[in-house]
N, C-alpha and C positions, 0 to 999 in steps of 0.2 A: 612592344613599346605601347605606352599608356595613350588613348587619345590628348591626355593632357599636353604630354612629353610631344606626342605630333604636332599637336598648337604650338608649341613652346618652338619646335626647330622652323615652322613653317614661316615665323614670324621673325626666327631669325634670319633665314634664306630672305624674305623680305628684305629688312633688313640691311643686309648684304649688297645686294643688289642695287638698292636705292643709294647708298655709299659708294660702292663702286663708279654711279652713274653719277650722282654727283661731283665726283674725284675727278673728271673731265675737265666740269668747270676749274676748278682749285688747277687745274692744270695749264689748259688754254687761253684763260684769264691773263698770264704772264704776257701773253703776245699784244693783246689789248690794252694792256695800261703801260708796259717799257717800251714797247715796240710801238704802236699807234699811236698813246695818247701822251705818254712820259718822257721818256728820252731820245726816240729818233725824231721826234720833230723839231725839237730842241737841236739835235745833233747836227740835222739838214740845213736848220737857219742858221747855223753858228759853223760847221764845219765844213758837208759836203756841199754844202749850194753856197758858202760864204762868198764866192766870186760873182752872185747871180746881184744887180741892182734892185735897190728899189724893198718895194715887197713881192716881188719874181718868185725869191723861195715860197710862200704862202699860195702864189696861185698856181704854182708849179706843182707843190703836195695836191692843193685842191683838185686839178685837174687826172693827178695821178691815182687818188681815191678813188674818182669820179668811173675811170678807164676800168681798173681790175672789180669793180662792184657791175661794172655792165657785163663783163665776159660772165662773173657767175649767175648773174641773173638770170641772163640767156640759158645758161645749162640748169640750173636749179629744177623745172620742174621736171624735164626730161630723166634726170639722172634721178631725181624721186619716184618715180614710175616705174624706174628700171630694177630700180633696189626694191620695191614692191615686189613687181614680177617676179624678178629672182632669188626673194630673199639672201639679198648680200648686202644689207644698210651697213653692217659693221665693219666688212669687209672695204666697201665704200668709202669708208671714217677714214678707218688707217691709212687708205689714198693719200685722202687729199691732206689730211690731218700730215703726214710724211712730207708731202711737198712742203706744207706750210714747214717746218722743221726741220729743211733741210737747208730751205734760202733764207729762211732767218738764221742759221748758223754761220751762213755764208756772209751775212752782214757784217761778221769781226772784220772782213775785208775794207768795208768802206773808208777812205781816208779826207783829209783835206782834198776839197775840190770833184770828189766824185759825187754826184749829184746824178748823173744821168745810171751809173752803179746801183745806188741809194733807191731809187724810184723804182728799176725793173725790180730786184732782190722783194722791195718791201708791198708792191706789187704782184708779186709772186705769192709770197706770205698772205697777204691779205686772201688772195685765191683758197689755199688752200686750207685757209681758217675759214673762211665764209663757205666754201664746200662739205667739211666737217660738219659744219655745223647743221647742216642742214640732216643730216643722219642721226647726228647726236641727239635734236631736238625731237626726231620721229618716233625715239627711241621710249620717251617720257609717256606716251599713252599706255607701252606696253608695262615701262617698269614700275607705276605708280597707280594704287589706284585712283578709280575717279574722285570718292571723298577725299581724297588726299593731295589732289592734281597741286594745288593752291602754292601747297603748302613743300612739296618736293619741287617744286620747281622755283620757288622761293628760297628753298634750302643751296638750289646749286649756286642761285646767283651769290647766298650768301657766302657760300664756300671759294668761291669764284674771287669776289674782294677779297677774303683773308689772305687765298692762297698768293691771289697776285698783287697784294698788298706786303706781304711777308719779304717775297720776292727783289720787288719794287725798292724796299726797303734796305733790302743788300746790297742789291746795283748802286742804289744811292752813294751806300758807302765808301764802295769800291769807286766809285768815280770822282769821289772826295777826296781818297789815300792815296790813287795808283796817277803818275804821271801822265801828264800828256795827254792823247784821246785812247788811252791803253782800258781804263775805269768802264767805259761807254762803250767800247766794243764788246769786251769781256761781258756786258752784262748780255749783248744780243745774244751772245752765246748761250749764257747760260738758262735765259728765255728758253731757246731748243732743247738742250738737255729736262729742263722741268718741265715744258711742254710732253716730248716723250714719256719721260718716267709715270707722269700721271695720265698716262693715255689707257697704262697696260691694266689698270684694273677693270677697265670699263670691257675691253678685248676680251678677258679673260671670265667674268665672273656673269657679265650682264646677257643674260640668254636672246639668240638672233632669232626673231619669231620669223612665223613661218612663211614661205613665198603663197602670194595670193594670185593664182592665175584664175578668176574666177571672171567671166565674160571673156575667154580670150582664148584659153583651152593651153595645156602643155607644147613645148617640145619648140616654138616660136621665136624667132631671133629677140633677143632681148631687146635691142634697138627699135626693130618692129613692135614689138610689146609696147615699148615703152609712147611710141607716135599714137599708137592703136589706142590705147589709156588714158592719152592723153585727150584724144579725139572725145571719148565717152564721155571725161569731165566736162568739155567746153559744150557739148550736148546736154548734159544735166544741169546745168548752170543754174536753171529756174529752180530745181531741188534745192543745193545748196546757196539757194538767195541770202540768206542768214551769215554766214561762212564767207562769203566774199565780198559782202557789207561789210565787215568788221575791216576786211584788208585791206578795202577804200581807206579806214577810218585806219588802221596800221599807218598805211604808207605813208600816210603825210604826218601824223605825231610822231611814228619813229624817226622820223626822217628829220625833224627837228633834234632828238635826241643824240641820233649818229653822229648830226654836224657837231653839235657841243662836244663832244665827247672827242671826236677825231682834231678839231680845230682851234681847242681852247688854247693848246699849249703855244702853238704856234701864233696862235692871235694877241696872247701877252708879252711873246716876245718881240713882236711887232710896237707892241705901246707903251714897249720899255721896263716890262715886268722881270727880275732879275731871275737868273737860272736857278738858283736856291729855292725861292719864292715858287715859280712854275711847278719845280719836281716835286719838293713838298706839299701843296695845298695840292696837289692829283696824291699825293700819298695820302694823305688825310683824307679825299672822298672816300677812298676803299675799303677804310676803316669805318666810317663813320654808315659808309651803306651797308653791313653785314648787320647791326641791329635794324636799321631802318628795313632792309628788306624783308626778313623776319617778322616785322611790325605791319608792313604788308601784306603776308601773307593772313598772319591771324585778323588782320581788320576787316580784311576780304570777306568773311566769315559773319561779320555784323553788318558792314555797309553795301555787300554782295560786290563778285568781281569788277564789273563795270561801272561802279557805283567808286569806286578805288583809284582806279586807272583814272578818270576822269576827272578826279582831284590830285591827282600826279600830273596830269597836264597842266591844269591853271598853276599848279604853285610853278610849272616850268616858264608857260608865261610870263610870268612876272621876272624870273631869271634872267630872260631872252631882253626884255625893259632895262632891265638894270646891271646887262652886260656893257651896254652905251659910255654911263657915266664911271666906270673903270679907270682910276689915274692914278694907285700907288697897290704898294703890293698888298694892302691889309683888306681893298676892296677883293681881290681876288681870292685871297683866304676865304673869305664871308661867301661869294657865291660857289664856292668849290664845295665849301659844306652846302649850301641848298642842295647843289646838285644830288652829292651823295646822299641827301633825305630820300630821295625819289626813283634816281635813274636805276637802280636795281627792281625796286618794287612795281615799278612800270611794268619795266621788260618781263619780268616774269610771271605777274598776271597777264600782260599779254598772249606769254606761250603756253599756260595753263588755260586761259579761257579758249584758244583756239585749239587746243589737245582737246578739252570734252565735245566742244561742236565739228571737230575731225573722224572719220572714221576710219575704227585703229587700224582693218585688214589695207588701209588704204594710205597710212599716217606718212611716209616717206612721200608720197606724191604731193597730199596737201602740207605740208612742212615744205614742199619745194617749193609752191605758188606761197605760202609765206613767209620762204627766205628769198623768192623775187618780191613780196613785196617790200619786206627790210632793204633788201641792196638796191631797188628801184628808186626809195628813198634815199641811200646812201652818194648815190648818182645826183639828184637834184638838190639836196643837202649844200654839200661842198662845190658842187658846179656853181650857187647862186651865190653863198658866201666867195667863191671865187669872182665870179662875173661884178657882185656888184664891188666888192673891192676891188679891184682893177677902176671900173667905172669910177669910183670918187677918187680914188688914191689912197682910201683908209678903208678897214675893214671893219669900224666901230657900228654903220651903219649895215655891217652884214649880219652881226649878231642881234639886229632889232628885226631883221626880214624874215629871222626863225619863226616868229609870233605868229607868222600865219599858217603855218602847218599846226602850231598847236589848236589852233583856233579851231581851224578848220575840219580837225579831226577830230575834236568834242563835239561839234556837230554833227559829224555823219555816226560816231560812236554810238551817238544818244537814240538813234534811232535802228540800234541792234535792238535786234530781239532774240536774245540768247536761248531762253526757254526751245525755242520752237528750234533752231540751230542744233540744241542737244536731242533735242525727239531724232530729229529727220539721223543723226549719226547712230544712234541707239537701233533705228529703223534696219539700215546697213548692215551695224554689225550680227545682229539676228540673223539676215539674211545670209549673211556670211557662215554662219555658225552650222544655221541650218543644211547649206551647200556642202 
């Protein structure tokens, strides 16, 4: 075979690879936007919590988000350390990715008035999607390269809205045609089924790099490996100063993000925003973030990564302002598209800029400290939109309290220093290479 003909197949094995990896997102996307953001919140305020007073169902979900983002926070870096050690990130995925998939099928069960059902089941779910992901995400340094981070992890989120915009868009249907709450269940189901089917190219195709036991030595209870790993990182700390500045500045703008995203639907149907109006304008972000995200990723490229993120913040600020004055459903439309200008492009320069200052023999571990810093956020997100609506008795005034995660996270953002973040990982992985 010609060197050409080698270039030619090596590019397609690329390729491959990077589709497979992104076919994840197009996958898991479906539990995000029917299940979290779409129709079980809708479902819960109107079906299984409808006997609860008040806005009870809103701080009842809030506090429920709140509970399953703290269990995985707590295990997130541990079980990243572990999949380090023993090279089994993939093996890991299918875990938790399984759970997630299994209690979200289990959700066709929920009926009038089960509420307390409703919460453990999607509770469950949310476990086992935020543990996935934390694998999935580790995944990205190895299958992409670094010119390329931006723009593949741009790609998945893109693929992520179609897939679960596609989706979204049947359930719709289905809940339109089929009687009764028959429409709304059948879609949870089908969430799991497409959840699975798009899990297996990534199983299949996307190569499990290698186990890194380097400072630790073979043969070591994984468990122990993984305490022992952990111990190293919190000791190196001053190294990766760069690295976990950024996650300061993560945790509290994602943390804005998650709450819109997990609480919108449910916070219009509190201020009388009709069920039509809700599902649709979350259909229409998904669509409308597959270009926008894409447009992210190449802008990255002229206004440099952090330079991107950081005008993704302010346009969310303003969002967060003009979530207040919301009283018919055409305002909701309007910021549903803002949203989808942004909330992709954020997130995946986020996971792109923290893949190249990550180092890769190492990437499941720092992918864990930042899917605790994502879910730490998810935790104070929804706890504070919970608390202060409870507090007034509306929760118009919880979506203006976002504003200060954004704020606050352009601030500490601003003062990343990325450059010296990619040395110090570039530093590692040599060091790796060379061992």
């Amino acid at each position: 075979m010609t060197t050409t003909a080698l270039t030619q197949e090596a590019k397609r094995a690329y390729t491959r690879v990077v589709n497979a990896w992104c076919l994840y997102d197009w996958g898991n996307s479906a539990f995000s936007t029917t299940v979290e953001a779409a129709v079980l919140p809708v479902y819960f305020a109107r079906v299984a919590g409808s006997q609860l007073g008040g806005n009870t169902a809103t701080v009842y979900w809030g506090y429920a988000a709140a509970i399953s983002l703290l269990v995985s926070a707590l295990l997130a870096p541990l079980l990243g350390s572990i999949a380090d050690y023993t090279g089994k990130k993939k093996r890991l995925l299918g875990l938790f990715a399984g759970l997630g998939i299994v209690t979200t099928a289990l959700l066709f069960s929920v009926e009038q008035g089960d509420w307390l059902r409703a919460l453990i089941l999607v509770s469950l779910g949310s476990l086992g999607f935020a543990g996935a992901a934390i694998f999935y995400d580790s995944l990205l340094p190895h299958v992409a390269k670094p010119e390329d981070m931006d723009f593949v992890s741009s790609k998945g989120y893109a693929l992520g809205y179609l897939g679960g915009g596609l989706l979204l868009a049947v359930n719709i249907l289905m809940i339109q045609l089929l009687p009764g709450t028959l429409g709304a269940r059948l879609s949870f189901l089908s969430v799991a089924v497409w959840w699975a089917v798009f899990t297996i190219p990534l199983l299949r195709l996307v190569p499990e790099p290698a186990a890194n036991t380097r400072g630790i030595g073979q043969g070591v209870n994984p468990l122990t490996a993984g305490f022992r790993r952990l111990g190293q990182t919190f000791g190196e700390m001053r190294r990766y100063r760069q690295l976990f500045f950024f996650l300061m500045a993560f945790w509290l703008y994602n943390d804005g993000i998650g709450t819109i995203i997990k609480m919108a639907t449910i916070y219009g149907a509190e201020i009388g925003i009709g069920d039509t109006s809700l599902i649709g304008a979350l259909l229409m972000t998904q669509f409308v973030g597959i270009p926008f995200s894409l447009l992210f990723g190449k802008m990255s490229k002229r206004l440099g990564t952090k330079r991107s993120i950081m005008l993704g913040l302010g346009w969310y600020t303003l969002i967060a302002i003009a979530g207040y004055f919301i009283s018919q459903a055409w305002h909701f439309w309007v910021l549903a598209f803002a949203v989808g200008m942004v909330q992709g492009g954020t997130q995946a320069l986020s996971r792109s800029l923290f893949g190249v200052m990550a180092p890769r023999a190492r990437s499941a571990e720092f992918f864990g400290f930042y899917d605790v810093s994502s879910k730490l956020a998810g935790i104070a997100g929804p706890f504070l939109f919970a608390f202060v609506g409870q507090l007034m008795g509306s929760s118009r005034l919880s979506i203006v309290s976002l504003i200060i995660f954004f704020i606050g996270g352009i601030l500490i953002l601003s003062r990343v220093r990325e450059a010296e973040g990619i040395r110090v990982a570039d530093e590692e992985n040599r060091q790796t290479v060379a061992a």
